[in-house]
C-alpha positions in Angstrom: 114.2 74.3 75.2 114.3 77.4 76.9 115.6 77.8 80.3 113.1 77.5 83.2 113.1 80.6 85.9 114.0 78.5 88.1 117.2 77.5 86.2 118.0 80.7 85.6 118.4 81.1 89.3 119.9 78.0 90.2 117.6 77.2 92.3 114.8 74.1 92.4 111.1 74.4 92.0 110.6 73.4 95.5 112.7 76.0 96.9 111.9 78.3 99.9 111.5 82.3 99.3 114.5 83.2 101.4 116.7 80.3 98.9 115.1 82.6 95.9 115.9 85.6 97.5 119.4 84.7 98.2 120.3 83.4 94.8 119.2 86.4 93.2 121.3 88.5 95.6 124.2 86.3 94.8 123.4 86.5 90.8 122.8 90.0 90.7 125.6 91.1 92.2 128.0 88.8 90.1 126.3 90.3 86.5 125.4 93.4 87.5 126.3 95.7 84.8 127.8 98.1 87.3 130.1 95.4 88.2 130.9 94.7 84.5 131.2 97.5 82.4 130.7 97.3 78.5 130.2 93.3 78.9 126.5 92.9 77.1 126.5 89.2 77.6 126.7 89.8 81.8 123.8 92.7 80.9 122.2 90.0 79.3 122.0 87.4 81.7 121.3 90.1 84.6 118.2 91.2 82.8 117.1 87.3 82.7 117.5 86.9 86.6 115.7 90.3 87.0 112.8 88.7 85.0 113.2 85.6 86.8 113.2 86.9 89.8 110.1 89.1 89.5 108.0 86.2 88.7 109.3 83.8 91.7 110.1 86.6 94.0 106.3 87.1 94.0 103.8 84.5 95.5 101.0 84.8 92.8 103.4 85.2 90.0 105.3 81.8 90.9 101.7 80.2 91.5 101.0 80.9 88.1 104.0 79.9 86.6 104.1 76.6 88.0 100.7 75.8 87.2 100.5 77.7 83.5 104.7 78.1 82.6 105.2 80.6 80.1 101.1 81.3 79.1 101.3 82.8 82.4 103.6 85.4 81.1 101.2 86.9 78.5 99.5 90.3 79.3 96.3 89.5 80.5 96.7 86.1 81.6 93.9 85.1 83.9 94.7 82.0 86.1 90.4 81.3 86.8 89.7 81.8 83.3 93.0 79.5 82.3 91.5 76.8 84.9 88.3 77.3 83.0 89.3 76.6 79.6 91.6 73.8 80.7 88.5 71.9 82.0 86.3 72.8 78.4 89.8 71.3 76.8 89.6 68.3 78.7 85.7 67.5 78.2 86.1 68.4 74.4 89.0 65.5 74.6 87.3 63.1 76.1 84.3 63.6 73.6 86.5 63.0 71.1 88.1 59.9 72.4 85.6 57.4 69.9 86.6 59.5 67.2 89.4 59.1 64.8 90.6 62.5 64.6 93.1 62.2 67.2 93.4 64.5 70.6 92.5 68.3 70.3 95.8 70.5 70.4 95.8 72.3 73.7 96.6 76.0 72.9 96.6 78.7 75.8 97.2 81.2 72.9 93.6 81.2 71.8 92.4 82.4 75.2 94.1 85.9 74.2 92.4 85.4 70.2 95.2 84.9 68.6 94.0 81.9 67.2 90.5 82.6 66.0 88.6 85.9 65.5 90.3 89.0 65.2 94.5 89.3 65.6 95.3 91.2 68.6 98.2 93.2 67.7 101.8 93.2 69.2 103.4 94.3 71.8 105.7 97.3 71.2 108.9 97.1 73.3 111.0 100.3 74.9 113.7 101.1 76.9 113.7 104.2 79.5 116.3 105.4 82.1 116.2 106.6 85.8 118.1 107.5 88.2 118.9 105.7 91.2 116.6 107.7 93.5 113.5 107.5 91.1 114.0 103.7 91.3 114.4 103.3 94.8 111.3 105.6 95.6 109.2 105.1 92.9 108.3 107.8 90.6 106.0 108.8 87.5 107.1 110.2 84.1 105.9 110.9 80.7 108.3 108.7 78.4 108.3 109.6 74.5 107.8 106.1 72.7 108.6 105.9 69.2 105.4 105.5 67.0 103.3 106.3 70.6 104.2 109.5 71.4 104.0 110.8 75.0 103.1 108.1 77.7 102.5 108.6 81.1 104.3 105.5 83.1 103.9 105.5 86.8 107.2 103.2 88.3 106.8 101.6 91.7 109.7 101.5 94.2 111.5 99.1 94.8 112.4 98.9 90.6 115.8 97.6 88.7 117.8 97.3 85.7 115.7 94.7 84.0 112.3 95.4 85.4 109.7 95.7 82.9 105.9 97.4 83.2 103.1 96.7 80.6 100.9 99.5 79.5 97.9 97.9 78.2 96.5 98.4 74.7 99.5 100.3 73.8 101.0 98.4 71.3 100.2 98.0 67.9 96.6 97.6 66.5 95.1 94.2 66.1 94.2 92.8 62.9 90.7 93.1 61.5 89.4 95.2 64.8 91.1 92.9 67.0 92.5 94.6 70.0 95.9 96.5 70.1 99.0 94.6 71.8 100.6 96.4 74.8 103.5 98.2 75.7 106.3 96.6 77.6 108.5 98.9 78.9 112.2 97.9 80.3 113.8 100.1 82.9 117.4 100.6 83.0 118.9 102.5 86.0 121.5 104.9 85.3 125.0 104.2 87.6 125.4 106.7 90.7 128.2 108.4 91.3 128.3 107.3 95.0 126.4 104.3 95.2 126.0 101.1 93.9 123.2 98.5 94.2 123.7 94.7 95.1 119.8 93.3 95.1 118.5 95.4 97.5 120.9 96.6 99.1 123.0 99.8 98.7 126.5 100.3 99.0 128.4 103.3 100.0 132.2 104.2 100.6 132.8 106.4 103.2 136.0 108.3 103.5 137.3 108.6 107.0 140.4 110.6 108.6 143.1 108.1 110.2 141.9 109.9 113.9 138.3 108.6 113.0 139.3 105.2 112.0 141.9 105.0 115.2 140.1 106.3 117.6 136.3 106.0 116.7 133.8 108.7 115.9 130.2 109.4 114.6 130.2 111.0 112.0 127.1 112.1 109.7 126.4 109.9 106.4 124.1 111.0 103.8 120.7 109.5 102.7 118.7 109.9 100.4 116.2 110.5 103.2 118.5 112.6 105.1 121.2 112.5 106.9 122.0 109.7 109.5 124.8 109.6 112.0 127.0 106.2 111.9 129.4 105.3 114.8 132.7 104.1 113.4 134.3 101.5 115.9 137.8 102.2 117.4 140.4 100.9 115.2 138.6 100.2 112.4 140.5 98.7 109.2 140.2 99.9 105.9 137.1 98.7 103.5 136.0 97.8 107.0 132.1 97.6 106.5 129.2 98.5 108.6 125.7 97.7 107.9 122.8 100.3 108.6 119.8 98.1 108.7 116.3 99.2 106.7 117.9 101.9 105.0 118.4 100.1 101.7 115.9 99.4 98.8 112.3 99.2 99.7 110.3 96.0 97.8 106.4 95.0 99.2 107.3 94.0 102.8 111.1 93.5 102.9 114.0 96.3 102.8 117.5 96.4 102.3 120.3 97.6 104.0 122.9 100.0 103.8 126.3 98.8 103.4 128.8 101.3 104.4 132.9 100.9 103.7 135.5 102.9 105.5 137.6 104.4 103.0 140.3 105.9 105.4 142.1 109.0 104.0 145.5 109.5 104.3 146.7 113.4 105.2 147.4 115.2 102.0 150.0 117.9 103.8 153.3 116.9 105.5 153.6 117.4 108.9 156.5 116.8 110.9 154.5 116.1 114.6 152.5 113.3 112.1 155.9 111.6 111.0 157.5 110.8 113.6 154.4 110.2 115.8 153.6 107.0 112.4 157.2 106.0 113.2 157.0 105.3 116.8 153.5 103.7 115.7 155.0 100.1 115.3 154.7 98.9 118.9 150.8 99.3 118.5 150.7 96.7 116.2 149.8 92.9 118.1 151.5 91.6 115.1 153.6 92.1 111.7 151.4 93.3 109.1 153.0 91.2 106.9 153.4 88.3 108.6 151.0 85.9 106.9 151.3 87.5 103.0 152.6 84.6 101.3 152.2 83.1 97.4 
């Protein structure tokens, strides 16, 4: 038996959508391909918590699915019409409860006419790749789909690795005029040089001069809605990180953050004033750096 959404996301049925939220975050960022290069079982399971996530990270969606399961899942599911037929199910059953032909077969499959009447056709699936931007913003773009041709595919922000959009009636023609299948389309976000995506937020590392970290500064950090100016705390560590709230990736009503992580540069000339100003540098230190490194 296939695995439930929710136990693809660890999670239980009754959970809140902050537990739901927070599991993904957690999954995502453990089997994100970013994180694990050329590893297609971690792509794998990072698409399936993508999916999962779409469907429970969404009120309606997860109404659906716990009242339907997987027939919600189908293009053009309709939940009233689902409710509908459910109810002409049960009467038929009951009819038949003096006969001896045994209960009806319950079938949610035949509300799409794939069991009677014409054969709609399948669903045709592709892969296309954006950048990180398009993603986070949103964008539209022809995409050339083998046996389709050119198809127009508007992306809303807030899109993933994993994320998939359905193009109605672009799939394969149904069988004896039944109606064509769709097109499911799966986006797959091309890695950025600079920053890396954990859920919705972004992460960015930041190289810093030893003055900077030391003694503190603001200093400008690009956006990719422009430039923002972050101030670095005296005596900041290295990998410190500092969190720029709302300026991560956008989804309905929520945004991330961005995560930014000193990377503090040493100087790259030598400089006698430097040296011996580092040696005399020890008595700044509350205690030995080493002190607690044990195995």
């Amino acid at each position: 038996m296939a695995e439930s959404f929710y136990e693809v996301l660890g999670v239980p049925k009754d959970a809140s959508a902050d537990a739901i939220r927070a599991a993904y975050r957690k999954l995502a960022r453990k089997h994100h391909p970013d994180v694990n290069p050329g590893d297609k079982a971690a792509e794998e399971k990072f698409k399936k918590i993508a999916t999962a996530y779409d469907v429970l990270g969404d009120d309606k969606k997860r109404a659906a699915y716990d009242e339907f399961g997987d027939a919600s899942l189908q293009g053009g599911f309709d939940p009233s019409k689902a409710r509908e037929y459910a109810r002409w199910h049960d009467t038929r059953q009951q009819r038949s409860a003096n006969f001896d032909d045994g209960p009806i077969e319950f079938d949610f499959a035949e509300m799409f006419g794939r069991s009677r009447g014409p054969a709609r056709g399948r669903d045709l699936q592709a892969t296309i790749q954006i950048e990180l931007r398009q993603a986070i913003d949103g964008t539209e773009l022809t995409a050339d789909i083998p046996g389709q041709g050119p198809v127009r595919v508007r992306i809303p922000p807030g899109a993933d690795t994993g994320s998939t959009l359905r193009v109605p009636g672009k799939g394969s023609p149904g069988g004896r005029g039944g109606p064509p299948g769709d097109l499911v389309i799966e986006v797959e976000v091309r890695p950025h040089p600079r920053l890396r995506r954990e859920g919705l937020d972004l992460h960015l590392a930041l190289p810093v001069t030893l003055d900077e970290a030391y003694n503190g500064a603001s200093v400008d950090v690009p956006t990719f809605e422009g430039s923002i100016v972050l101030k670095i705390p005296p005596r900041s560590q290295n990998h410190a990180k500092l969190r720029v709230r709302g300026k991560g990736v956008p989804r309905k009503d929520t945004r991330g953050d961005l995560i930014v992580e000193l990377d503090i540069r040493m100087p790259d000339k030598a400089d006698d004033a430097l040296v011996e100003a580092l040696r005399g540098s020890a008595t700044a230190y509350s205690a030995p750096v080493r002190g607690d490194l044990k195995l």
